[in-house]
N, C-alpha and C positions, 0 to 999 in steps of 0.2 A: 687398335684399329687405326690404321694411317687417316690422313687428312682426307685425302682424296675418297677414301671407301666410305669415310663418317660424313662427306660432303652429301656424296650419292645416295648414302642409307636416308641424311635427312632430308634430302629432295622428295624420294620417294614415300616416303612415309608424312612428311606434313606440306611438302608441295604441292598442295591441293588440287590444285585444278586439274592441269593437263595428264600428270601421269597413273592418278586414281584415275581420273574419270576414263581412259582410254581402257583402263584394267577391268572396272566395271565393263565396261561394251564389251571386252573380248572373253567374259566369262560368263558364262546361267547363275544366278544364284543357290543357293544350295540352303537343305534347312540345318538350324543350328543344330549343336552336337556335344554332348557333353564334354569333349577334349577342348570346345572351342572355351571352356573357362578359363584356358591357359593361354588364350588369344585377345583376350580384350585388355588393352592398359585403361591405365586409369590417371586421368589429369588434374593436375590440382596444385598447392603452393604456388597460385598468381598473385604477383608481385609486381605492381607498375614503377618506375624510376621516380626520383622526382622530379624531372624534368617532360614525364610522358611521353618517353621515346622510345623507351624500352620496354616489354614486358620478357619478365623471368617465371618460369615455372614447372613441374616437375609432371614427368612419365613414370608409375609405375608400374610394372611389367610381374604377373605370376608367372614360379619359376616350379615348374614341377619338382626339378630336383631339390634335393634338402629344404622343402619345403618352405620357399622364400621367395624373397618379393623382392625388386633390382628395380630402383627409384636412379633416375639420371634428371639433371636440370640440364635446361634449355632457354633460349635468350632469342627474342623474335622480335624485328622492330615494330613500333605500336601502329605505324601506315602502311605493314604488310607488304614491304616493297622487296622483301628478302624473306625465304625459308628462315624456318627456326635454327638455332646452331648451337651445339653440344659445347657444355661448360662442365670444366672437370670436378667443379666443385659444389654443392648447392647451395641454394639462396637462402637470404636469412629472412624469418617469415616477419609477421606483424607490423605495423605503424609507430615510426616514433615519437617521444614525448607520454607514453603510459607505460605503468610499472605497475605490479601487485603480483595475487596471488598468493593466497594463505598456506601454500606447502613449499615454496622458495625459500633457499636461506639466506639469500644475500640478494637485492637492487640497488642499481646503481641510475640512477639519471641527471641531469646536467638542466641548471636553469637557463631559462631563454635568456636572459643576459651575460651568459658563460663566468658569472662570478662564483657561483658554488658547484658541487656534487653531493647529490643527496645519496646515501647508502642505509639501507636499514643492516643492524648489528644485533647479534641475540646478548640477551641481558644475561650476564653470568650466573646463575645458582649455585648454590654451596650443595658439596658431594654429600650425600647421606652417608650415616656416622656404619663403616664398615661393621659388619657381622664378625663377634666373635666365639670361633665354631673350635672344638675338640676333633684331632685326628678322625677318629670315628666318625663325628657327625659331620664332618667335611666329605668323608669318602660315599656317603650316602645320600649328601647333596648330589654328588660329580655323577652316582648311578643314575640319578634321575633321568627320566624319558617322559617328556611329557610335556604339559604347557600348563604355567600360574600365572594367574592374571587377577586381578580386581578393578577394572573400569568399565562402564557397563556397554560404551561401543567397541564391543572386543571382533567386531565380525566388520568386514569392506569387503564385498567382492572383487575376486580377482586381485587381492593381498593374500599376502601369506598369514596362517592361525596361531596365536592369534592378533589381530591388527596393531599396529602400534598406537597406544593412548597420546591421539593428537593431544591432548590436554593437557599431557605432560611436558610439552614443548617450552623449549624456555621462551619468554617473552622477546620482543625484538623491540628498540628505538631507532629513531630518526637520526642520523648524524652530517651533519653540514660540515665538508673540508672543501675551505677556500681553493678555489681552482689555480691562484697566483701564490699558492704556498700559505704555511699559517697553521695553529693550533686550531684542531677538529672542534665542533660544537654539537652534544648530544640533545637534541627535543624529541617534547614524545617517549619521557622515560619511564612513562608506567608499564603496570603489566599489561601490555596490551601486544597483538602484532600486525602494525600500520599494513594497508594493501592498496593497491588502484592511486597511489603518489599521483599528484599532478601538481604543477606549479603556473602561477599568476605572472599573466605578462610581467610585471612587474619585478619577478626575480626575488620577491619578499613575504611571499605567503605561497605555500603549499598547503591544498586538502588531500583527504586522506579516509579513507572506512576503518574502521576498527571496532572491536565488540568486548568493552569492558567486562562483559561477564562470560566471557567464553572456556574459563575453567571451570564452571559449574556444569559438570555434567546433568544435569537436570535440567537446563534450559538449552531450547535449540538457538543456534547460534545467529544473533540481529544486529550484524554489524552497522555502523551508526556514521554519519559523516563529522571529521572531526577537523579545525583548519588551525594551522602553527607559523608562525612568523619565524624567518630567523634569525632574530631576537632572543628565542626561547620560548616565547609567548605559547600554548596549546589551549585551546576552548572546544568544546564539547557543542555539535551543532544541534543536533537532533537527538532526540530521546523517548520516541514515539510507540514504540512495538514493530515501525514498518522495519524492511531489510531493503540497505542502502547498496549502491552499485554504478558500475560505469560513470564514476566522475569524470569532468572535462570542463575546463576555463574555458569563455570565446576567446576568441583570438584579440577582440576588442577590450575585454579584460571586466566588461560589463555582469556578466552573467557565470552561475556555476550551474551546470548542467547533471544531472542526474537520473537515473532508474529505481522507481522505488517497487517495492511489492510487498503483499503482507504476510509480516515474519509469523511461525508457525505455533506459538506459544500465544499471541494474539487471537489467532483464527479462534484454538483448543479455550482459550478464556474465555473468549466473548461466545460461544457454543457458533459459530456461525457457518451457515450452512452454503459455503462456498468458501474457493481458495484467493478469493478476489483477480482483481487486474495488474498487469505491470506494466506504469506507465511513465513517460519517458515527463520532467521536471526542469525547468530553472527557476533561478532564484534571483534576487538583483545583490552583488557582493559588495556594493555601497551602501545598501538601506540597514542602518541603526538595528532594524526587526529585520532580517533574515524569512522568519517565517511568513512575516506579512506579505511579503514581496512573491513568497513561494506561487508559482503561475505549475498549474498541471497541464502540461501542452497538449495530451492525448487521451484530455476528460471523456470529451464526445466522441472518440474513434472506438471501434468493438472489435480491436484486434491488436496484438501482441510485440509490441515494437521491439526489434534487437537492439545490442549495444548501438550506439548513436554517434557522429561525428558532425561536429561546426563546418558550416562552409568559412572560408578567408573571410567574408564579409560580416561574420557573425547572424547574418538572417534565417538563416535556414540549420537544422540538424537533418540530419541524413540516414535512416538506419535500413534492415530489410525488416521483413516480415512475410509469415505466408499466409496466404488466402486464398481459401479453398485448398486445393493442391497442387497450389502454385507457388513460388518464393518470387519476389520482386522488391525493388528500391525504391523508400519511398524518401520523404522530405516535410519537415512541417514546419513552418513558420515563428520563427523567435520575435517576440511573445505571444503572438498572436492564435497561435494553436491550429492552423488551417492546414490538413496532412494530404498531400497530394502523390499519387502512385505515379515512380519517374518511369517505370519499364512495364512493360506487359507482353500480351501471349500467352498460350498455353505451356507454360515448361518452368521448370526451377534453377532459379541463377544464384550464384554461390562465392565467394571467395573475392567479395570485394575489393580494390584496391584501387589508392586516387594518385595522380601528381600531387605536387605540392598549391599549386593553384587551383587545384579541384575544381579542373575546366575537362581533364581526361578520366576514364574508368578502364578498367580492366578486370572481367568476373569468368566464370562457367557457366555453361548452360547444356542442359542435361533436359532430356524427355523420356521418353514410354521405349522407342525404339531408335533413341541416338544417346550412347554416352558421351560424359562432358568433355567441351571443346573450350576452348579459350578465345574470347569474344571482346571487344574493345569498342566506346561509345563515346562521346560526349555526355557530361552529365548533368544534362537534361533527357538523356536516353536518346539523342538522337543521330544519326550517323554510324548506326552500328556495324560492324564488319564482323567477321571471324576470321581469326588469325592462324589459327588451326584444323588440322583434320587428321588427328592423331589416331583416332578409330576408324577411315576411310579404307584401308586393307583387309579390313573389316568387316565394319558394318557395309560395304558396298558389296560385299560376298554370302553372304548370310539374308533370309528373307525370314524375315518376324512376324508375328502376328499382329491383326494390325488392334488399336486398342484406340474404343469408344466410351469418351465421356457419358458419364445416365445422372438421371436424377428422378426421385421413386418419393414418393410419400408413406412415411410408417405408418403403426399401427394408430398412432393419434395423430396424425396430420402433419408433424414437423418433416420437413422437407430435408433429404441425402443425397451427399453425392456419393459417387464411386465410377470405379470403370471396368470394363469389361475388356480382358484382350482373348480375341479370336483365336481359336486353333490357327498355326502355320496353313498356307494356304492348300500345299497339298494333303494336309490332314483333314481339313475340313468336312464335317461328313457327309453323304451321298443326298442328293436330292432323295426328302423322306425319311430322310435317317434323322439321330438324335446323336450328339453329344457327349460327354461327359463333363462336371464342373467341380472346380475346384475354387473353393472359396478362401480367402485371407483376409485374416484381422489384424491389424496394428497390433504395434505394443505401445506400452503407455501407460496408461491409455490418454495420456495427454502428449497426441503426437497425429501425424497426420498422413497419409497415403497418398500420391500423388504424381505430378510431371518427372519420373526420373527412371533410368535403366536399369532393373534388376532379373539378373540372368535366370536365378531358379523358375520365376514367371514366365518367361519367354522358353528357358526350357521345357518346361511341362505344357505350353502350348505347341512345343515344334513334337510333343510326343501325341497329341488330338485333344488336349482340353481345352475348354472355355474356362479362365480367372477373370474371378472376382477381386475385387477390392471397394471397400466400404469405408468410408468414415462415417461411422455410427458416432451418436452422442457420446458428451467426454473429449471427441478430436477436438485438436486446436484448429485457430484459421477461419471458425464460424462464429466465434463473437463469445463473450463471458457465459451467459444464461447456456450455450450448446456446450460449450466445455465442463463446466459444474454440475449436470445438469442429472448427473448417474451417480450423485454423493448420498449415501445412504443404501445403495440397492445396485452395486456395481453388477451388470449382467441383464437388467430386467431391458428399460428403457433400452439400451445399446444393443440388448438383443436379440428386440423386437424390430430395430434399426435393419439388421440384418439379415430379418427373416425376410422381411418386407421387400430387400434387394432381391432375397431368391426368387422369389415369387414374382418380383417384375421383371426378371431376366426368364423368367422359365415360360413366362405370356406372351415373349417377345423375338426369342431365340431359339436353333434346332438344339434344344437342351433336356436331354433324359433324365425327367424329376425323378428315377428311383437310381441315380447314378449323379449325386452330388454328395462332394464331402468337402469338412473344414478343417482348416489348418491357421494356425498363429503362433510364434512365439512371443513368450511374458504375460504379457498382458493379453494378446494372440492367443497364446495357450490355456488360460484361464477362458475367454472366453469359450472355445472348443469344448473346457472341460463343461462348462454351461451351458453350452447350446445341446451338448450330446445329452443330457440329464433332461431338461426342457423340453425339448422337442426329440422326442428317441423313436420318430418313425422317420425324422425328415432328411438323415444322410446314412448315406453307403459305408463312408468307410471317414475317419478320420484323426489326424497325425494333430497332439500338444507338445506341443515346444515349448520346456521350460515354463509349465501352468501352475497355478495355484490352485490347491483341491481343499486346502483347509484352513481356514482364518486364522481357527485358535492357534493351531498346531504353529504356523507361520511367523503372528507375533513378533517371539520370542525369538526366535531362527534365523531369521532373517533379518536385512542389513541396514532397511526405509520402515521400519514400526513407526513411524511418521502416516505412513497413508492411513492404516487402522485408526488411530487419535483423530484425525483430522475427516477422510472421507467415512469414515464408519461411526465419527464423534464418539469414540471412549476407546478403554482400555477392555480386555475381558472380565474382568473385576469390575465390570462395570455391569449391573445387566443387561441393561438397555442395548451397550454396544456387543455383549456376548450375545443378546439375540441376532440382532445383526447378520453378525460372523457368521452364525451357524444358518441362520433362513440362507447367504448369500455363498454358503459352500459347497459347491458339486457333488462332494463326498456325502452332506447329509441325503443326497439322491441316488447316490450309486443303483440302486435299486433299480432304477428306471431305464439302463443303459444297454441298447441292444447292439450299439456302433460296435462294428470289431477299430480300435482303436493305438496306434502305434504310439509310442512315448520317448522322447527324445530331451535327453537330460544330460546338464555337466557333471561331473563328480562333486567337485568344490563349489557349486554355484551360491552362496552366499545372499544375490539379491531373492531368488526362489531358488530354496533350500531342496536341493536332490530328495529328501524324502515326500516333498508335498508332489511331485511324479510317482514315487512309487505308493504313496498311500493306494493313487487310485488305480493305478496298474493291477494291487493287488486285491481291489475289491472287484474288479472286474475280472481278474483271473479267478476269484473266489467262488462268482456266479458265472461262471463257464461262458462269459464273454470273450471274442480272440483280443487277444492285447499281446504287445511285445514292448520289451525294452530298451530302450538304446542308452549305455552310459559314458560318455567320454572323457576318458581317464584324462584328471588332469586338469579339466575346461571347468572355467567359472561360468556365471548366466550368460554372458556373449559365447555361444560357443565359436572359437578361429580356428586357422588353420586351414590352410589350403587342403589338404588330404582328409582332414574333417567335412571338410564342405563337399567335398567332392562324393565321399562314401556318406554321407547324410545326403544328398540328391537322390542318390542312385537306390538307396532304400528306402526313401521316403517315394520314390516312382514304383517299385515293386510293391509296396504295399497299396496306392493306389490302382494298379493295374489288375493285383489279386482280386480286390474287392471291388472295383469300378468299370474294368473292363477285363472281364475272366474270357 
């Protein structure tokens, strides 16, 4: 593409103002269309300079052909005095001064006094003593087809079978080479492997997570904070049960900032009937007692702080968090603990990034019927602009349905949110008429529904339904006691949450109560499988995505045997917890099942294992329920794939049509 044509492409496309908007006025809107998934790019990798004059960040573009996706970086001054403009190469993401990450083999980072590099190195092990085989029994090795393994996390979704034994990894140390030349210095030589590196103004102390017993497969993994001088010096900070995370020096050199949360072997010992909080900590790096100093900055807040970042002044840490179904930036007070929300609105901002003065910001922000754009503020939230209109060829041609905030009271009184989007407007039904609704559940179920653009919704609303969306208990974003709150009896509480939204959309809206159906995937699909068993008068027709039908079965199969231990408190060798499983299995109801119900499943899916779909596929074909199968060769629990998605729409619409609008 010459300069001139890429000049013109990016005028029109992120030159927001004058030549969208004149295109809007000389066109009608039109309703979406299933070809238009190959029309929405998607913005993201926002990158601000460190001088806050530039932001960098990435269009991706679905490519019908060979099923692919054509990612191009763009560079747009931070005061919006020029269109964006095409850079042939892309930007490099993240903030520096942090290093980690337990599946890397090699960091490198540079102390703020540029006297060292710190690099972590894997510790050498000795080869195991070769096999020695006879001709024969060599050649009957080589026929082998098949897979041998002995450790017991042999399954990762979306790895290949079976998983590599993380356990076996050789160990990593710390290694200091002077940056002016000089013989290397190894700290940090155990078996351990260092993550989350950060280094003390000072130039003479880096901390560090690491999980001294992380080759025992029998304990889940609680990585521990750990700090080394380079000296040699290594000490052992914490030793508690929690699981340590996002370390960070102030910049004053005062304080070591941390995330803790409670490690999972913890919860299972103390029998405790919650996954606890995660809350964002500093320490004072002077004080003799370490622990005594320890201040939890986000005791009193009842919501979820992300990783975190020091302002230049060291007063403030900086993280997001969402609430309700909202994402926003908030800020709390070092030592003082006081958390103040910097940004608000209805919609979800994403993709943080500061100058170096962390006086500018640069995020996304996304809603119900505008995908994300790229947005720039002050950080204190104020002065915000938008730098972009990357979806404006777009979203300015396409008319959506339009989508309303609710909130319902359940079957006990706890208060829900969710929202409702409209049929497309010329869908809408006739004065008198009724509806059809289609209801969605998160997966998660510790996750949350909310401010942001998802096509299949808006498509099944431009074809005349009313969606739903619920955050039933379990969602994050409403505080500890609503997230925990379905531990023991996953489906009951959350799916009386549910019921309770239909019935106050159906009091309120032209919405035909014998023409509602559910749909979710994961954790989505599991509820479906639940709600159809529970309530088997109360929907038409309804699609599980990727659901769980059977506890026991599950177990062992799958990839998080974490949730059973923990939200079910035991193993099936356990009674207590085999009762559980089995009260809280859709399969032990199959019985009850009158839904005709479609089933949409990966082959390889690893986190809910392909068979816990077909169990109940086939108990429903067994009692002459309609059900069908969908299996997509190849696809783990996420199932991708542009051509996936495309042909799961378009059959996941035919089946609701058969049975919802015949």
């Amino acid at each position: 593409m010459s300069r001139m044509w890429r000049t013109l492409f990016v005028w029109v496309v992120f030159g927001a103002g004058a030549v969208t908007s004149l295109l809007a006025q000389g066109a009608a809107r039109r309703p979406l269309t299933i070809e238009d998934y190959y029309r929405v790019p998607t913005v993201g990798g926002v990158r601000l300079s460190a001088d806050g004059k530039t932001v960098t960040f990435t269009v991706s573009t679905r490519v019908e052909e060979g099923n692919a996706t054509r990612t191009e970086t763009y560079t747009v001054p931070a005061d919006g005095t020029a269109p964006p403009t095409m850079v042939e190469t892309p930007a490099g993401g993240g903030r520096g001064g942090r290093a980690g990450g337990a599946g890397q083999a090699a960091v490198s980072i540079a102390s703020p006094d540029g006297q060292w590099t710190l690099t972590t190195r894997d510790i050498p092990r000795p080869a195991p003593p070769a096999a020695t085989l006879t001709d024969f029994e060599k050649r009957h090795m080589e026929r082998f087809k098949g897979a041998t393994f002995d450790w017991k996390d042999f399954q990762r979704d979306g790895q290949p079978f079976p998983a590599p034994n993380l356990r076996a990894r050789p160990g990593q140390q710390l290694v200091l080479q002077p940056v002016a030349g000089g013989e290397a210095r190894a700290i940090a030589t155990d078996d351990v492997r260092p993550a989350n590196m950060v280094w003390h103004r000072d130039g003479r102390v880096i901390a560090f997570v690491a999980d001294p017993d992380w080759r025992d497969e029998l304990r889940y993994e609680s990585p521990d904070i750990f700090l080394a001088t380079t000296d040699g010096k290594t000490a052992r900070v914490t030793n508690d049960g929690y699981v340590y995370s996002d370390l960070e020096f102030s910049p004053d050199g005062a304080y070591l900032a941390y995330a803790r949360t409670f490690g999972t072997d913890m919860i299972i010992q103390q029998k405790l009937n919650h996954g606890g909080p995660r809350d964002l900590f500093v320490r004072a790096v002077s004080s003799p007692d370490g622990a005594a100093s320890e201040i939890n900055l986000t005791a009193k807040w009842d919501l979820e702080p992300g990783d975190a970042r020091f302002s230049p002044d060291s007063r403030f840490l900086y993280f997001t968090a969402g609430i309700g179904g909202e994402t926003h930036l908030f800020r709390v007070s070092v030592p003082g603990g006081e958390v103040t929300q910097v940004t608000k609105g209805p919609r979800r901002l994403a993709g943080f990034s500061y100058d170096t003065a962390m006086k500018t910001m640069a995020y996304t922000s996304a809603t119900h019927d505008s995908p994300a754009e790229v947005l720039v503020a002050n950080i204190d939230g104020s002065g915000e602009r938008q730098l972009t209109h990357v979806t404006a060829p777009f979203v300015d041609h396409v008319v959506f349905g339009k989508t309303e905030r609710l909130g319902w009271a359940s079957k006990d009184g706890t208060r829900i949110e969710g929202w409702l989007t409209f049929p497309a407007p010329d869908r809408m039904p006739a004065s008198g008429a009724r509806a059809p609704l289609i209801v969605f559940s998160h997966g998660g179920p510790h996750a949350a529904a909310g401010y942001s653009f998802d096509f299949k919704k808006q498509f099944f609303a431009a074809q005349g339904y009313f969606v739903l969306d619920t955050n039933f208990r379990s969602s994050t974003n409403y505080g500890e006691a609503f997230k925990w709150a379905t531990w023991g009896a996953w489906g009951d509480k959350d799916g009386e949450d549910v019921i309770a939204g239909i019935d106050f959309v159906l009091q309120r809206y032209p919405i035909d109560p014998r023409k509602v159906g559910h749909t979710g995937h994961s954790y989505g699909g599991f509820m479906t499988n639940w709600l159809i068993t529970q309530y088997p008068d109360r929907f038409a027709a309804a699609i599980t995505g990727a659901g769980i039908t059977n506890w026991i079965s599950d177990y062992g199969t799958a990839d998080i045997y974490r949730t059973k231990e923990t939200e079910f408190f035991g193993t099936p060798w356990d009674a207590a917890a085999r009762d559980r499983m089995i009260r809280q299995s859709p399969l032990t109801y199959a019985d009850r099942v009158k839904t005709p119900t479609l089933f949409v499943h990966g082959e390889v899916d690893q986190r809910v294992p392909y068979e816990e779909g077909e169990q109940m596929y086939f108990a429903l074909k067994r009692r002459g329920v309609p059900a069908r199968m969908i299996q997509y060769a190849g696809q783990p629990h996420g199932i991708s794939g542009h051509w996936n998605n495309i042909h799961r729409m378009l059959s996941e619409l035919e089946w609701w049509t058969r049975y919802m609008r015949p």
